[in-house]
C-alpha positions in Angstrom: -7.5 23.1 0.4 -7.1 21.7 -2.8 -4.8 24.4 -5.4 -6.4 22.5 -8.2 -9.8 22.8 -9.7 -11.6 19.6 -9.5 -10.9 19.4 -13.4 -7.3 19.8 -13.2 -6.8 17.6 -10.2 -8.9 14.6 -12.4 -6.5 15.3 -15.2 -3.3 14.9 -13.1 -4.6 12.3 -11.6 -5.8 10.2 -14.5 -2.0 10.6 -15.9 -0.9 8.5 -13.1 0.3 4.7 -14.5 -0.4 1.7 -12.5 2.1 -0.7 -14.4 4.7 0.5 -16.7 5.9 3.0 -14.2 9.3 4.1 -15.0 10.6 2.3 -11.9 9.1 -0.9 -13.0 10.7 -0.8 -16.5 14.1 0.1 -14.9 13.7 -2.9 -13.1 12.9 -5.2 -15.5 15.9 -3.8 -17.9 17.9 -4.1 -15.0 17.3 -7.7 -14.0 17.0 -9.0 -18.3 20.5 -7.7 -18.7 21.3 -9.8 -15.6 19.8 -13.1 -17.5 16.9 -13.3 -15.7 13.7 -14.4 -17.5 10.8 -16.3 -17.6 8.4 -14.3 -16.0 5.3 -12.8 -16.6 4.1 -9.1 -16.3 0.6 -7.9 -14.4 -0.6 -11.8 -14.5 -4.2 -11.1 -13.7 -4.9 -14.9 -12.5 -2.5 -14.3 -9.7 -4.1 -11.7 -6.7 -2.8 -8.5 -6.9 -1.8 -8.8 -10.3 1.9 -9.2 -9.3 4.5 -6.4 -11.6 6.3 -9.8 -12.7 5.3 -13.6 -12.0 7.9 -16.3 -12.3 5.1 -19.1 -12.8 8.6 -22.1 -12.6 9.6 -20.7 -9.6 5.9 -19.7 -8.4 7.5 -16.3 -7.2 5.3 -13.1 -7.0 7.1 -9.4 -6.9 5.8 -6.4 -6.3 6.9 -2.7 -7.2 5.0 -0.5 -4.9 5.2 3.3 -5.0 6.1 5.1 -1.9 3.2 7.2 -1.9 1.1 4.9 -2.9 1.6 2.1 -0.5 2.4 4.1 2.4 6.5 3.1 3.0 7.6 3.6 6.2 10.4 5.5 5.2 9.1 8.2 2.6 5.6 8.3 3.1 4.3 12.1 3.9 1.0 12.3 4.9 -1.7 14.7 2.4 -2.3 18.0 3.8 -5.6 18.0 2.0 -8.3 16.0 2.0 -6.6 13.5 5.2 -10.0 11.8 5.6 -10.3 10.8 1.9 -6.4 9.8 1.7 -5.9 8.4 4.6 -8.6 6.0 4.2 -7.3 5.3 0.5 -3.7 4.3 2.1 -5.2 2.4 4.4 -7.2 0.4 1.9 -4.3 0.0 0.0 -2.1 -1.5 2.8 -4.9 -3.5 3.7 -4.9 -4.7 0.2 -1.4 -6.1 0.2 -1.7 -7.4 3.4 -4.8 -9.6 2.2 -2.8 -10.5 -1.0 -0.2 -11.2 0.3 -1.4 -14.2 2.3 -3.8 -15.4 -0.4 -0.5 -16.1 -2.4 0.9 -17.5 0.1 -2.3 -19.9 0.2 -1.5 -20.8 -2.9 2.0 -21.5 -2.2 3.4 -18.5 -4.2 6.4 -17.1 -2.7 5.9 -12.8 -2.5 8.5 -10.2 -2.9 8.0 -6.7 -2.4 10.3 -3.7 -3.7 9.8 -0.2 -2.2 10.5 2.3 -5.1 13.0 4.1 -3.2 14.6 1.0 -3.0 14.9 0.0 -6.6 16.1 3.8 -7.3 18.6 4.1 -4.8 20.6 0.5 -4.3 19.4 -1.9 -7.2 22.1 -4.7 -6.3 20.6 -5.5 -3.2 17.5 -5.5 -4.8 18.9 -8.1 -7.2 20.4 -10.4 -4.4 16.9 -10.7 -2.6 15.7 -11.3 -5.9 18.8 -13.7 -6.5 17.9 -16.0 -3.4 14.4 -16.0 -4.0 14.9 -16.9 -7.3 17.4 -20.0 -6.8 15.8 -21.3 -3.5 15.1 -25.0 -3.4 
């Protein structure tokens, strides 16, 4: 059972940012302070609307939430409504998955941070990004 009223639970809901996230701007500072550039942010042409895309290096990364797209390490499971979130992580796993290889299709190499990870050990973060970046 929801503690919310349904109006209150739309409200905090519709406060929740899909780009921008405070992670994601972290990042970004993060990796511009370590000269990297040339990228583009939420390219809509690309599927999945990658959090940056390196169109030289036809690199794709992604910042997904822990909640969000269920990681392996932090996700908790909702205690209410588990049919209606359950199904909404699935479809959003489901949704990477099937992004993933269409940029691969397209011969866009994908990168994926969790949150958690970004948060908690940024250099190794950067090194991934790092041989990514420079591979021939």
């Amino acid at each position: 059972m929801d503690k919310f009223t349904k109006e209150q639970r739309s409200y905090c809901m519709s406060q929740i940012k899909s780009r921008n996230t405070s992670v994601e701007v972290e990042f970004r500072k993060k990796i511009w302070q370590n000269g990297v550039r040339g990228y583009r942010l939420h390219c809509k042409q690309i599927p999945g609307s990658p959090d940056l895309f390196f169109p030289k290096r036809r690199l794709a990364v992604f910042i997904d939430g822990c909640f969000w797209h269920k990681c392996p390490k932090c996700y908790r499971e909702s205690k209410s409504r588990k049919d209606y979130w359950d199904k909404k992580m699935l479809d959003n796993v489901s949704r990477d998955i099937r992004n993933n290889d269409q940029l691969n299709k397209m011969g866009i190499k994908v990168l994926r941070f969790w949150e958690h990870e970004i948060k908690r050990d940024f250099p190794t973060c950067f090194i991934k990004l790092n041989k990514i970046f420079y591979e021939k």
